[in-house]
C-alpha positions as CSV (number, residue, x, y, z in Angstrom):
1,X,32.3,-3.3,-30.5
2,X,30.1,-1.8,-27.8
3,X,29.7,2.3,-28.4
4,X,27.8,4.3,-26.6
5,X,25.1,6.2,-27.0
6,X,25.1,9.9,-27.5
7,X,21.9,11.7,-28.5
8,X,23.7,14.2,-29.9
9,X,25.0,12.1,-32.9
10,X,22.7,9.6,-32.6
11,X,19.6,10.3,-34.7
12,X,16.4,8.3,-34.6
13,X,16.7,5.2,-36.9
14,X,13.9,5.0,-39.2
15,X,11.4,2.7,-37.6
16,X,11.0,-0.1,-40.7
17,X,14.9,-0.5,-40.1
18,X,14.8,-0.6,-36.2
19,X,11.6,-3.1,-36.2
20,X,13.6,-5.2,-38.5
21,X,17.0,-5.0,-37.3
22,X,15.6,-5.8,-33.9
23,X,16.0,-9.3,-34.0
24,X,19.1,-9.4,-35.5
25,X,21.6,-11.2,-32.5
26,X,24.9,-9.1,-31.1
27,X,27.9,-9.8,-33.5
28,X,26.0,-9.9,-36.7
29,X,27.4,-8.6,-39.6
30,X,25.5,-5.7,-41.0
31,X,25.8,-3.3,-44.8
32,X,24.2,0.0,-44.7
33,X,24.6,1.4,-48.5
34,X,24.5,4.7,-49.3
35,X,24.6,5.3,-44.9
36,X,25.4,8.8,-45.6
37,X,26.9,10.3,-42.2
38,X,25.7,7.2,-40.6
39,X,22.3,7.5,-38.6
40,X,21.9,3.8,-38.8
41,X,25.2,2.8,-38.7
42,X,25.4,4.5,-35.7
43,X,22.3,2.7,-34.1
44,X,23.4,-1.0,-35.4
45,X,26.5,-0.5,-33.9
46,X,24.9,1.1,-30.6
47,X,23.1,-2.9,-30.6
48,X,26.3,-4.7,-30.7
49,X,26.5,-5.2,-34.9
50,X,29.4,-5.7,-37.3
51,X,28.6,-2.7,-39.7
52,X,30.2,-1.7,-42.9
53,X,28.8,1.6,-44.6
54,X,29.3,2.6,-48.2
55,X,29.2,6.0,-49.6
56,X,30.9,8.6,-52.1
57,X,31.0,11.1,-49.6
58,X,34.5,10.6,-47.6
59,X,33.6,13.5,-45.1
60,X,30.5,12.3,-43.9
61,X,31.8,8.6,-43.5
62,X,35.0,10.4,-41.8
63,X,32.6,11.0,-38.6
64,X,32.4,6.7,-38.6
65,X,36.0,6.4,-37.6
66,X,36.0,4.1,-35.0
67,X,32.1,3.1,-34.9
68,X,32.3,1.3,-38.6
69,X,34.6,-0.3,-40.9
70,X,33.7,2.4,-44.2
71,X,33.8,1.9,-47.8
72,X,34.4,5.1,-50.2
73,X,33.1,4.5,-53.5
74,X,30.6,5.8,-56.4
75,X,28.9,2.5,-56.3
76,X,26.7,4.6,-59.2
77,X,29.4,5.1,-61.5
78,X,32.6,2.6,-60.4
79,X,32.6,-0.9,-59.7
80,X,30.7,-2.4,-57.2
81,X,33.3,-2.1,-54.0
82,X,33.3,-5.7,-52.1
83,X,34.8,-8.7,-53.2
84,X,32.8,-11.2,-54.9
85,X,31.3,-13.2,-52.7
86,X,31.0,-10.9,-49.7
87,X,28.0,-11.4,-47.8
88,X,26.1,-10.1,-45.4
89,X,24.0,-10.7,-42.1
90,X,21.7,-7.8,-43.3
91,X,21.6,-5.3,-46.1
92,X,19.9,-1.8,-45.2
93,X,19.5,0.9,-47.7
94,X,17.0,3.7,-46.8
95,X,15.8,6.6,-49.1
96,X,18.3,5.5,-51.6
97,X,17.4,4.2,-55.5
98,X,19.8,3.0,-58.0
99,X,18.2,-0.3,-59.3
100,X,21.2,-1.3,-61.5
101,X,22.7,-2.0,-57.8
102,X,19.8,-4.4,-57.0
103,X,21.7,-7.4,-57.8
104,X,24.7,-6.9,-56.0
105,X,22.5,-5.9,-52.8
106,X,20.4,-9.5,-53.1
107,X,23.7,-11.6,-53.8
108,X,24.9,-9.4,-50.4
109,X,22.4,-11.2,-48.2
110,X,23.9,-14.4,-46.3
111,X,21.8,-17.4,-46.2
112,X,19.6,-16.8,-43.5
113,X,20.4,-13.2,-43.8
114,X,17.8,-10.3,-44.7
115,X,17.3,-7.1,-46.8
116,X,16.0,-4.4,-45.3
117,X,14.9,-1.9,-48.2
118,X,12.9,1.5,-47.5
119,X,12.6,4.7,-50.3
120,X,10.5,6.7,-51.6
121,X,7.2,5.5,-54.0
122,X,5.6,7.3,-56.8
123,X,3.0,9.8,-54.9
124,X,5.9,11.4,-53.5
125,X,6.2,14.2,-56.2
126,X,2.9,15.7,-54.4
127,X,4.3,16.3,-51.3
128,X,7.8,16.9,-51.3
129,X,11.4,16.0,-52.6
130,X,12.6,13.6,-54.6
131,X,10.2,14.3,-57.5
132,X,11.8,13.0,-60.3
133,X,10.5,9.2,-61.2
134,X,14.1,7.7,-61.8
135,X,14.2,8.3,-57.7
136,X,10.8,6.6,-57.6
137,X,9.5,2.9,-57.0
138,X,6.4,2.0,-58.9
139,X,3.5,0.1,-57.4
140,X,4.8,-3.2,-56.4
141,X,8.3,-2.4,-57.7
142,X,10.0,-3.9,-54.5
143,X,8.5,-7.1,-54.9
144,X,9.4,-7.4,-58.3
145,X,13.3,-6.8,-56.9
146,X,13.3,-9.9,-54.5
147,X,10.8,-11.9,-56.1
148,X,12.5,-16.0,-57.0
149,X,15.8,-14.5,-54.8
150,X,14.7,-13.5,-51.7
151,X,11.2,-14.7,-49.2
152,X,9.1,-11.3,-48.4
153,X,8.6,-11.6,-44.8
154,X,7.3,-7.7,-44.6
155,X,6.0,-5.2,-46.7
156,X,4.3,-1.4,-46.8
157,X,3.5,0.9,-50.0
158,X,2.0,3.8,-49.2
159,X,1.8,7.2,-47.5
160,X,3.5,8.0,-44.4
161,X,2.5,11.5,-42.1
162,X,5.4,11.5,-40.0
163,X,8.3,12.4,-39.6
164,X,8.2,14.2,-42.5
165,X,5.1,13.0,-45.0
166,X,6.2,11.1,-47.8
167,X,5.0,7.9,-50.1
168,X,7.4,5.2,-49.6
169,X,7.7,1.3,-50.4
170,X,9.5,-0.8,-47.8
171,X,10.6,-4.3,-47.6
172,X,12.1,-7.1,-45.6
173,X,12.8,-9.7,-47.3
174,X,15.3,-13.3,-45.9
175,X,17.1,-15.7,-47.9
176,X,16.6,-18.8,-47.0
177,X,19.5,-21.3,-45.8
178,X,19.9,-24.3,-48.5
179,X,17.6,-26.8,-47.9
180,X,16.2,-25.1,-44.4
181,X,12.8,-25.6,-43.7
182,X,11.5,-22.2,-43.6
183,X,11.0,-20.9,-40.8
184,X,7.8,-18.8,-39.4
185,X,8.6,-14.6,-38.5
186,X,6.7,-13.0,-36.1
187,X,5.2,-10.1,-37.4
C-alpha cells in the first residue's frame, strides 16, 4: 500500500529506525510495538512496508485506519497478541521497555529479518523523563537481550543532544537464515 505523505501527520522517524529500516525492500513485513499514534508506522508505510502496530491505546491506533493493519492489546498485562509463530521482516520498538516481552520480540524476527530496538539508558534520570530505572537499560543491557539469538550488526549507548537530550541504548540486531553464510552490512 502506497500512502502519501502529509507533513502534517507525518512526524520525523527517529533516525536509528530510518538508517535501519532503510534498506529494508518495498513489501516487507514490518511490527512497530508499542507505535503509539504511529510516527513510524506512518513513515514505513510511506516506503512501501507491510506494517502492523500494537498498542493499548485504541484511539491513537484509530488514526492508522487505512495506513496499518493494528493490534489493541495490553501486551504488559494480557497475552502476548500474535499467533505463535508469527514473524516478522523487522521488529521496531522505540522509547518503549518491558523486558518480560523480550522473548516474544526475538522469536518475532523472520530469518533474515532484523530488530530494530531504541530506549532510554540509565543517565537519563539527569536530564529528563523517564527517571525511574525499571524504564531504564543498564550498560550493555541490549546486548545481553540478543546475545546467542540474534547477530548485532549496530549498536550506540550513550547520550544524545538532540532532539530532545536524552541517554539511550539502541540496537540492530539480524537473525540469520539456517545455514546462510552470513552476510557482510554496510555500516
Amino acid at each position: 500500500m502506497s500512502v502519501p505523505f502529509d507533513p502534517h501527520t507525518l512526524a520525523a522517524p527517529s533516525p536509528w529506525v530510518a538508517r535501519w529500516a532503510a534498506e529494508l525492500p518495498a513489501g516487507a513485513s514490518v511490527l512497530d510495538v508499542a507505535c503509539g499514534s504511529g510516527r513510524h508506522v506512518r513513515w514505513l508505510a510511506t516506503r512501501g512496508l507491510r506494517v502492523t502496530g500494537i498498542d493499548h491505546d485504541a484511539a491513537a491506533l484509530s488514526g492508522l485506519a487505512g495506513i496499518a493493519e493494528t493490534i489493541v492489546a495490553d501486551i504488559e498485562g494480557g497475552p502476548w497478541p500474535l499467533p505463535s509463530g508469527a514473524v516478522f521482516d523487522a521488529v521496531v520498538v522505540t522509547n518503549y521497555l518491558h523486558r518480560p516481552l523480550w522473548p516474544e520480540l526475538l522469536a518475532a524476527v523472520a530469518p533474515g529479518g532484523r530488530l530494530i530496538y531504541e530506549t532510554f539508558a540509565l543517565g537519563n534520570e539527569t536530564v529528563g523523563k523517564p527517571s525511574n530505572p525499571a524504564f531504564l537499560l543498564a550498560p550493555g543491557e541490549l546486548l545481553d537481550a540478543v546475545r546467542g539469538r540474534l547477530r548485532v550488526v549496530g549498536y550506540e549507548d550513550g547520550f544524545l543532544a538532540s532532539p530532545r537530550e536524552a541517554y539511550v541504548q539502541r540496537v540492530c540486531a539480524v537473525r540469520e537464515p539456517a545455514g546462510a553464510v552470513a552476510p557482510r552490512y554496510a555500516l
